[in-house]
Each structure stands twice: as C-alpha cells, then as structure tokens.
C-alpha positions as CSV (number, residue, x, y, z in Angstrom):
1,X,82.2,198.1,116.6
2,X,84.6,196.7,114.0
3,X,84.6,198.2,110.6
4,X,84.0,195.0,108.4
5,X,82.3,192.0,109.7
6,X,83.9,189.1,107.1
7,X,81.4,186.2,106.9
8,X,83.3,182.8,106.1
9,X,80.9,179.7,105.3
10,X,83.0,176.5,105.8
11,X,82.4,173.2,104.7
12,X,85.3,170.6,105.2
13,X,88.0,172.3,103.8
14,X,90.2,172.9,106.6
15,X,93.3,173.8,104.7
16,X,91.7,176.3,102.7
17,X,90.3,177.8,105.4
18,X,93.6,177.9,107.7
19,X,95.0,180.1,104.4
20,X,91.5,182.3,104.7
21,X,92.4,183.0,108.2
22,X,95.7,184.0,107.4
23,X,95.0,186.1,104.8
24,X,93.1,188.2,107.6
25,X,95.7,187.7,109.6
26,X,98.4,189.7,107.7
27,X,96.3,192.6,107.0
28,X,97.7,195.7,108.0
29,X,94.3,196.8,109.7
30,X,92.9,194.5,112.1
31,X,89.5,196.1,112.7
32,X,87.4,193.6,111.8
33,X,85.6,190.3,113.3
34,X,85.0,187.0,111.6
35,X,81.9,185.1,111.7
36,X,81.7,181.2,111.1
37,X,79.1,179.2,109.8
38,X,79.6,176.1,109.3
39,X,78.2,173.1,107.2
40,X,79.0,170.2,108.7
41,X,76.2,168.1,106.9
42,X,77.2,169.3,102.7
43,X,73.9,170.6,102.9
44,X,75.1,172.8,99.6
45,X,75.2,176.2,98.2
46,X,71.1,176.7,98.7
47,X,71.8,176.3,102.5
48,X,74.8,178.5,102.6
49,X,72.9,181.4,100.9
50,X,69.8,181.0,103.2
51,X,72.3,181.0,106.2
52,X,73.4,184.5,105.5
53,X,69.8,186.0,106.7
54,X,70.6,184.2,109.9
55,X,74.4,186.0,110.7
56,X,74.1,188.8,113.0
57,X,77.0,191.0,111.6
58,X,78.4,194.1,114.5
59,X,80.9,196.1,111.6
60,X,80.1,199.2,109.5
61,X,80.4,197.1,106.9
62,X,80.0,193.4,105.5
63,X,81.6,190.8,103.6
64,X,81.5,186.9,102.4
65,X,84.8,185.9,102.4
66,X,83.9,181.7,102.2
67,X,86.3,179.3,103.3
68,X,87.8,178.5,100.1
69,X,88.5,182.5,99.8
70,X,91.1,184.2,101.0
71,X,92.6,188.5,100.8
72,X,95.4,188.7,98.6
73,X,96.3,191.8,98.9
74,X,97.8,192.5,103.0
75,X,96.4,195.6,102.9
76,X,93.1,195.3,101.7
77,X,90.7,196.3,104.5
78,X,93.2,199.5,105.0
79,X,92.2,200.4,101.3
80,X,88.1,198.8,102.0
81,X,88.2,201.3,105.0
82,X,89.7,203.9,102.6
83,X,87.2,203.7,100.0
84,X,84.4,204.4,102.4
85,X,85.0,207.6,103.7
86,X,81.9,208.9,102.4
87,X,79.8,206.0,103.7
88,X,78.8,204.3,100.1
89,X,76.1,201.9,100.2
90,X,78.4,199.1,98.2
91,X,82.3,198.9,97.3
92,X,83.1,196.5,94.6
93,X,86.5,195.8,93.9
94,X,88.7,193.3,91.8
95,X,89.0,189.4,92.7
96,X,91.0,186.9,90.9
97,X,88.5,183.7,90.3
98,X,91.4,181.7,88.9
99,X,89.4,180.0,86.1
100,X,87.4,183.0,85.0
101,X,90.4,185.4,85.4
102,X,90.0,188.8,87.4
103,X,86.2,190.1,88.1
104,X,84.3,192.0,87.4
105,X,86.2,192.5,83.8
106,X,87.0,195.8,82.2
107,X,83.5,195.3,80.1
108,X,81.2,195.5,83.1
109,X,83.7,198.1,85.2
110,X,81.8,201.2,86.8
111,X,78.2,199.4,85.6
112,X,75.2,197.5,87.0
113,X,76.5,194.2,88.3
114,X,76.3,191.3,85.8
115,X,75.2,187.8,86.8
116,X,78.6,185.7,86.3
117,X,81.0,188.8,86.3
118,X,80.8,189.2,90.0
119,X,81.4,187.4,93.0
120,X,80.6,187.5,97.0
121,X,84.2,188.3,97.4
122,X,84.3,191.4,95.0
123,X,82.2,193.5,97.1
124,X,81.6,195.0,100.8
125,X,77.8,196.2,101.6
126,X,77.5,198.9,104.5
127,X,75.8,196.9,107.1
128,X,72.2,198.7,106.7
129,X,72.3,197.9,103.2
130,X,73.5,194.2,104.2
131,X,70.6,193.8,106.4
132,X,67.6,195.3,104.1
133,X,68.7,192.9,101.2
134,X,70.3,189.7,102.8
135,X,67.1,187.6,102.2
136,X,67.4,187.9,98.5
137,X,71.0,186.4,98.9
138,X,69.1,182.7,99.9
139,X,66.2,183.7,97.4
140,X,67.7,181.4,94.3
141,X,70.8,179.9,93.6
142,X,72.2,183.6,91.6
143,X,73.2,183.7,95.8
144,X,75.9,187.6,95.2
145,X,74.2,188.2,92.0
146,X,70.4,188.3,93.2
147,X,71.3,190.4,96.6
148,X,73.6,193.1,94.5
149,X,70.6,193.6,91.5
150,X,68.0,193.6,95.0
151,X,70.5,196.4,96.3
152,X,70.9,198.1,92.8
153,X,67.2,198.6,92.9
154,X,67.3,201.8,95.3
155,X,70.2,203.5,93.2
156,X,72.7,202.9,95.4
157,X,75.9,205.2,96.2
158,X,78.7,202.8,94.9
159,X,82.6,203.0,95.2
160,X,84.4,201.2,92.6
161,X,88.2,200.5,93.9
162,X,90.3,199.7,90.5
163,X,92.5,196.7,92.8
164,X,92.4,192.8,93.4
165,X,92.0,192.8,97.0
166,X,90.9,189.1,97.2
167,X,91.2,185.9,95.4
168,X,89.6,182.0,95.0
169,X,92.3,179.6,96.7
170,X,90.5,176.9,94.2
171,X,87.0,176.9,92.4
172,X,85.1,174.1,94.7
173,X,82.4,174.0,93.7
174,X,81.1,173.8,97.6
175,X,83.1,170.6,97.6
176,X,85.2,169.2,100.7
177,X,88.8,169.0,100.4
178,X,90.6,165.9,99.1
C-alpha cells in the first residue's frame, strides 16, 4: 500500500500534464501511485468533481493533483509523509496559484478553510477521511471547498505544514491546451 494515492484529472493538456508527471517524478520519495481520469469529451469541472466518488484510491493518504498541477517542491511527499506521523485526518499546506498568489494566505493560516483561500492541491485527506466525504466534492461546483467544510464538520485532527509543496502550471480554467 503506497502512502499517497495522487489523483490527476486530465483534460487535453498534454504538456501540462507531462510537467505533472515529472514533478512526481523527481520527488525524493517514490511511495506513491497515480490515478488518471480522464475527460476526453470537456464535459467540465461538474464532471470532474463527481468523478472523484468513482476513484478507488489504495494509499494512506489522498490527493488531487489535476493535470494542470504539478509539486514544486522535490521533496514534498518526504515532508507530506513527515507531517503525518500521528495519522491527522487532513494536512493542508502552501500552493502557489499564480494569479491569487500563495494559499491559503497568512489571514486564514491555522483556521477553518475559507471558500476561495484553498485549493485541491493545498491539502492531503487520510484515505478514511477521503472516502467518508468524497461525495460532497461532486455535490456543487465549491468542488475542494464543499468536501474540506463536510470534513471540518467532525472536528478533524489537522496538520498545518508552513511550505509550498505544490503549484498551478497555469490557471485553465478546465480549458484544453493551445
């Protein structure tokens, strides 16, 4: 059993998604497995949320790392796997969004996620966790935002690791490469 399952929706951005690979490729730890799912018809965000219930994840832990996503720092699932010694329910973490800057910001640091101040990449959910809440994930279009506040509803035990670990190659938008 690997220690993070990373969950990469794809929809026609084959570039991006060669540099996603590759960002999991130069981590120091390699004990994790990637799962695909694809969209192959730009059936949109709604789809890729709802898809998520459907992933049958095998590692400790779980994370969306979409295509256009990649881990910037080469030893982030060495310092994932670090944070989770005492088997938290959630570790959120730092991710640069480009646009929006680094989230979640300073304000919202060490609180109850905020609906724009977090993203699918920021956190890992230990797999038990992953699998009690996924279906609020494809419940609206909030997608990250409405599965963490269904999580935050049992008080979870939450890690918060003060690093970027992982970064947006490009806001998309869910659209196909040029």
């Amino acid at each position: 059993m690997p220690f993070l399952s990373v969950v990469t929706r794809c929809y026609k951005r084959p570039k991006m998604f060669l540099r996603n690979v590759g960002s999991l490729a130069l981590q120091t730890d390699q004990d994790y497995e990637q799962i695909l799912t694809e969209d192959i018809e730009g059936r949109g965000i709604g789809w890729a949320n709802r898809v998520l219930s459907t992933v049958e994840p095998t590692g400790v832990y779980v994370m969306v790392l979409d295509d256009d996503d990649m881990l910037i720092d080469n030893q982030a699932i060495e310092k994932m796997k670090g944070a989770t010694v005492d088997r938290p329910a959630i570790v959120i973490f730092k991710a640069n969004h480009k646009e929006l800057g680094v989230l979640p910001s300073k304000a919202v640091w060490n609180k109850r996620p905020i609906s724009g101040q977090i993203g699918s990449i920021s956190f890992i959910s230990r797999r038990d966790i992953w699998e009690q809440n996924i279906k609020a994930f494809g419940a609206d279009a909030g997608g990250d935002y409405t599965y963490l506040q269904s999580v935050w509803q049992d008080k979870p035990s939450v890690v918060w690791l003060d690093e970027v670990l992982a970064g947006v190659q490009r806001i998309s938008r869910g659209q196909p490469e040029l």
